[in-house]
C-alpha positions as CSV (number, residue, x, y, z in Angstrom):
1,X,0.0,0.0,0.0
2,X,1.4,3.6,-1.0
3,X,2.1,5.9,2.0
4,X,3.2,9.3,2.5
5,X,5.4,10.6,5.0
6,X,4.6,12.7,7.9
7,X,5.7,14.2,11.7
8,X,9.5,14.5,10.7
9,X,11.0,15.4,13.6
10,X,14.2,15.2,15.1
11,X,12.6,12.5,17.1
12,X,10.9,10.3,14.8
13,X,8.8,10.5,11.8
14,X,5.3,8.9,11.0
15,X,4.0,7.6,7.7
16,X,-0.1,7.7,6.5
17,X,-1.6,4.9,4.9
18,X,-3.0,6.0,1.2
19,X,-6.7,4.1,1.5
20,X,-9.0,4.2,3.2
21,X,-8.3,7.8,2.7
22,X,-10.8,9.7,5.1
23,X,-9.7,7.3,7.8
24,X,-6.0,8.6,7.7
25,X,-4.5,5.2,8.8
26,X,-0.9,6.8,10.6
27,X,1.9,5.0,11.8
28,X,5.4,6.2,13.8
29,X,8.6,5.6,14.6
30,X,10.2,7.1,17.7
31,X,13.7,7.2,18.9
32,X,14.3,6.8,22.0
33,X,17.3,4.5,23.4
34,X,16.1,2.6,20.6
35,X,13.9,3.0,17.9
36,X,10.3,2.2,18.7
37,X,7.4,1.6,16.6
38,X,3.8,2.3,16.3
39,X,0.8,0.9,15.0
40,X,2.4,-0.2,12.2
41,X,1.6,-0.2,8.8
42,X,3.8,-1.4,5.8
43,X,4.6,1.0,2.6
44,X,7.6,1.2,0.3
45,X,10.5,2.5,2.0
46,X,9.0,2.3,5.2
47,X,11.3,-0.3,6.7
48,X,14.2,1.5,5.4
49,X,13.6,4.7,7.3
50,X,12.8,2.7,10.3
51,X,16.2,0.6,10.4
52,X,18.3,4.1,9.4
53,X,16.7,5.3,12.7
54,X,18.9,3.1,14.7
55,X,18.1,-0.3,16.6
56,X,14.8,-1.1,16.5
57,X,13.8,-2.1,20.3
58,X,10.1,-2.8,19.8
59,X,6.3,-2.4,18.1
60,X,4.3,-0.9,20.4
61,X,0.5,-1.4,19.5
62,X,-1.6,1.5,21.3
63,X,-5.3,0.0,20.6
64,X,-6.6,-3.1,20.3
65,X,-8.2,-2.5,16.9
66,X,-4.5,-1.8,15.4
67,X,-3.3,-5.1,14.8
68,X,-2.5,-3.6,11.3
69,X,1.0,-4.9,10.6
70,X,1.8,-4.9,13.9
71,X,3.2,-8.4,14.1
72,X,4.5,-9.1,10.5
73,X,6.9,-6.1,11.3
74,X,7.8,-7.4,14.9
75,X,9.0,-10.6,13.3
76,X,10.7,-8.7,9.9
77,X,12.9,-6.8,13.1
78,X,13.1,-9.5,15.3
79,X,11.7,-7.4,18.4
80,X,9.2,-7.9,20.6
81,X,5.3,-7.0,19.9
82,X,4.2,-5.2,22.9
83,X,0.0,-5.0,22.8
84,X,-1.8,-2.4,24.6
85,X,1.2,-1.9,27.3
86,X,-1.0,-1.1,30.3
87,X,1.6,-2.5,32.7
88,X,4.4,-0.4,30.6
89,X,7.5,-1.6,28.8
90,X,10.6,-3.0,29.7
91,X,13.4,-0.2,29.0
92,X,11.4,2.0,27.3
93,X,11.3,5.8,28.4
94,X,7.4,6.3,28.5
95,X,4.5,6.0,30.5
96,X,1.3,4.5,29.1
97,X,-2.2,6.3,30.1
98,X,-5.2,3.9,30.4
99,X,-7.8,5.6,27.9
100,X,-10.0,2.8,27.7
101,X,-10.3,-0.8,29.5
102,X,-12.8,-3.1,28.7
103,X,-14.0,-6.4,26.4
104,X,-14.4,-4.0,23.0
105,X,-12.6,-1.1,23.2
106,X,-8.8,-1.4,25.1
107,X,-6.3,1.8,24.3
108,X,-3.6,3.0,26.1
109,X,-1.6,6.3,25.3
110,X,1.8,6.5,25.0
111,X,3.5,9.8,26.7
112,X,7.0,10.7,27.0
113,X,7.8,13.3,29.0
114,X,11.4,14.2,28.3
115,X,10.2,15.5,24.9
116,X,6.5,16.2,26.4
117,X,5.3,14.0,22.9
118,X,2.3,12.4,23.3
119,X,0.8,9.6,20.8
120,X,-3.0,9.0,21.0
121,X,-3.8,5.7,18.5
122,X,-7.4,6.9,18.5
123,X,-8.9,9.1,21.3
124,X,-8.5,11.9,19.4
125,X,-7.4,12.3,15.8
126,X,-7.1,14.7,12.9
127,X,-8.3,12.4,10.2
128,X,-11.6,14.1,8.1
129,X,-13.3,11.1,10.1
130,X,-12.9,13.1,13.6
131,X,-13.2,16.4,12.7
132,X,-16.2,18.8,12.1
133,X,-15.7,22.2,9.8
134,X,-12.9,24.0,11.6
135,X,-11.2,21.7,14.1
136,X,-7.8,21.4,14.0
137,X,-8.2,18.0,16.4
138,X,-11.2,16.4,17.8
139,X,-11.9,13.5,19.8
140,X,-13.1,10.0,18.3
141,X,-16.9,10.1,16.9
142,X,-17.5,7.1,19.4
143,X,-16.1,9.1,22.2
144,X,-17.3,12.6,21.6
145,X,-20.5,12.5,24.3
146,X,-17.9,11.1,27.1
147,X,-14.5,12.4,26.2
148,X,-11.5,11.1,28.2
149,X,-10.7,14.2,30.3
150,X,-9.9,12.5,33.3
151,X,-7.2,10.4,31.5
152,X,-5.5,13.1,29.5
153,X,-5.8,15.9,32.6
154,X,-2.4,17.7,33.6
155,X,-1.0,16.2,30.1
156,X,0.4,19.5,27.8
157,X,2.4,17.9,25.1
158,X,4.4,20.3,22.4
159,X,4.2,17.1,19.8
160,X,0.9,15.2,19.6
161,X,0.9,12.2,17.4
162,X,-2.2,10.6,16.3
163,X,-3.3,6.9,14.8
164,X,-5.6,9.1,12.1
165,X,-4.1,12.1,10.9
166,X,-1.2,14.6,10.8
167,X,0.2,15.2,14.2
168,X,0.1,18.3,15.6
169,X,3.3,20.2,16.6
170,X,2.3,24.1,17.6
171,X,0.0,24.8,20.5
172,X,-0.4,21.2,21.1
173,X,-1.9,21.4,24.4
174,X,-4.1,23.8,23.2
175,X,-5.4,21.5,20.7
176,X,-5.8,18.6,22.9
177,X,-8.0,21.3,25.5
178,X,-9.9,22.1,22.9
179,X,-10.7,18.9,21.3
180,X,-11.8,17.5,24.6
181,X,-13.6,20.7,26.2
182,X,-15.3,21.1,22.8
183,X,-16.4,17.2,22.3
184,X,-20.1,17.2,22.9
185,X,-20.7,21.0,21.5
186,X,-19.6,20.4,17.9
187,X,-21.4,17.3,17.9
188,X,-23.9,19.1,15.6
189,X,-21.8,20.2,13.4
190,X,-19.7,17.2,12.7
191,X,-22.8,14.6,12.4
192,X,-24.2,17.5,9.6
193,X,-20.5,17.4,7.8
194,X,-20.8,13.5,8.0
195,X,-23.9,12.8,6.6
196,X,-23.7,15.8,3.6
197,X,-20.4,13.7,3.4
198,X,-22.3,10.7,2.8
199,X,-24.8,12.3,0.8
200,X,-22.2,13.5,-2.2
201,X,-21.0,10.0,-1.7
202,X,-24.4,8.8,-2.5
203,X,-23.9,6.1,0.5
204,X,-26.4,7.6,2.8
205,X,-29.6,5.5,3.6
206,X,-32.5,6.8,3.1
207,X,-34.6,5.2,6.2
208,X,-33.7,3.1,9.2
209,X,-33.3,3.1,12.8
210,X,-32.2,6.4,14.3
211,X,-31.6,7.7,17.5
212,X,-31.9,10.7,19.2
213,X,-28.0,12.8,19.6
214,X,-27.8,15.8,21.9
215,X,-24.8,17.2,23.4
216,X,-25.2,15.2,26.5
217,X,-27.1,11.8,25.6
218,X,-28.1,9.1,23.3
219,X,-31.5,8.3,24.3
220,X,-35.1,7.1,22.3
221,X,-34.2,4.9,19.2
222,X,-36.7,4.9,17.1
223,X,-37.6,4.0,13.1
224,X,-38.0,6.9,10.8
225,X,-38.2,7.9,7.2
226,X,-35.4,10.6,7.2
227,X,-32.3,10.1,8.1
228,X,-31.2,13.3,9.9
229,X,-34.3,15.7,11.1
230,X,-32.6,18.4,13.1
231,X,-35.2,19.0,15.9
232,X,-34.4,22.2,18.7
233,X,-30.8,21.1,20.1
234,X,-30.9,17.8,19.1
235,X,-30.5,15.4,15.8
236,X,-32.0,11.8,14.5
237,X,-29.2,10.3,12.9
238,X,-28.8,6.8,11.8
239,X,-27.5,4.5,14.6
240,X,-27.5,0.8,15.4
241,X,-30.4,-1.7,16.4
242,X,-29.9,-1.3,20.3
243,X,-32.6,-1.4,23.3
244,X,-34.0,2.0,23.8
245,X,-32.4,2.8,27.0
246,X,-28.2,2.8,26.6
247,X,-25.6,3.3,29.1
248,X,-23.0,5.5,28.4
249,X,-20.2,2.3,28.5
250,X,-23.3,0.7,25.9
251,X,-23.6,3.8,23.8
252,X,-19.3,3.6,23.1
253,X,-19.6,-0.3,22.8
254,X,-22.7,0.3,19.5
255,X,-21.1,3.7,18.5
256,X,-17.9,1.4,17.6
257,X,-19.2,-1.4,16.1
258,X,-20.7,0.4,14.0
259,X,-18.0,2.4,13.0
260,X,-15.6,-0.7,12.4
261,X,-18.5,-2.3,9.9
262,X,-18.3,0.9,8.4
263,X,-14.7,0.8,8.2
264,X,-14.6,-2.4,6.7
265,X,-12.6,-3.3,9.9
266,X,-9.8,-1.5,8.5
267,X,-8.8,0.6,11.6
């Protein structure tokens, strides 16, 4: 798969997969004591840059979902594959942040605080996936009603990397404040850019079961002739067959299935 190259830093550099090309599909390599890699996806000339880096030490695979190339390139390097480090990693110099821990969804983010770099697989991103009109980074669709604030709190990176997307290297922590204070507001705005998305795409659906999407809940599924109705402060968009009533842990869980089916599981 053709990639282009991305993040070049004096750190590291990351690479973004060509297709699917709204999902942004973005891989790095980091040095430090060692060369480590992320989330990996394989390109020409990828494995080059990697090895002119220095020793590779590792793969480190952020999110559960990113199996990717993960462990073809753990094996081309001869290092270990280290998946969803919770408990950390042997002589690496970072800490891993528990983002989300449970049977469908399991992410950790990777920070390093001598160079204040922090790499987010897919809590937030800058892929045209994440973002409504204007964001420069925005947390995941699944994740905008319950953002991780209390995971990423006290965290001002200068360098943040993303799994989908161009990093972000000026204001960083700015961004990242933003993108999580701003979650549930621009809601709105980013289910409208989706769905006119969709529309020119011609791959919106013209009925089917919808739910109701404020800024603070995802409550009353219900069937419905029109796919998005905009209603006072709230829209019907199309969802997933679920019970009416959803827990917030329930409302993640359908919101990503139904993004990975989307996907084609490409992730």
């Amino acid at each position: 798969m053709e990639v282009r190259f991305c993040d070049e830093t004096d750190f590291g550099f990351g690479w973004i997969a060509a297709q699917p090309r709204w999902v942004e599909r973005t891989s790095h390599a980091l040095v430090a004591a060692g060369v480590w890699v992320i989330d990996t996806v394989d390109g020409p000339g990828v494995e080059e840059r990697i090895l002119a880096l220095g020793e590779p030490h590792g793969v480190l695979m952020l999110l559960d979902r990113h199996r990717r190339d993960c462990e073809a390139y753990a094996a081309r390097l001869s290092v270990p594959l280290y998946e969803t480090p919770f408990d950390g990693v042997p002589g690496a110099p970072f800490s891993f942040i528990a983002i989300l821990r449970n049977r469908l969804w399991r992410e950790v983010a990777l920070w390093w605080p001598e160079r204040r770099v922090l790499v987010s697989p897919e809590a937030v991103g800058t892929a045209p996936l994440f973002c409504a009109p204007g964001d420069r980074l925005a947390v995941h669709p699944a994740l905008r009603l319950f953002p991780p604030k209390r995971q990423l709190a006290g965290i001002e990176p200068e360098h943040l990397l993303v799994g989908h997307g161009e990093g972000i290297h000026r204001d960083a922590g700015q961004a990242l404040s933003d993108a999580l204070t701003r979650s549930r507001r621009t809601l709105p705005a980013w289910l409208r850019a989706r769905v006119s998305a969709a529309y020119s795409a011609g791959t919106a659906k013209p009925a089917g079961r919808c739910c109701r999407v404020s800024r603070h809940s995802i409550t009353n599924l219900k069937e419905t002739e029109d796919p998005v109705r905009e209603r006072e402060d709230y829209l019907w968009v199309p969802a997933w067959p679920a019970s009416v009533t959803m827990s917030a842990p329930d409302a993640q869980a359908a919101s990503l299935r139904a993004m990975t089916v989307a996907l084609g599981g490409r992730t």
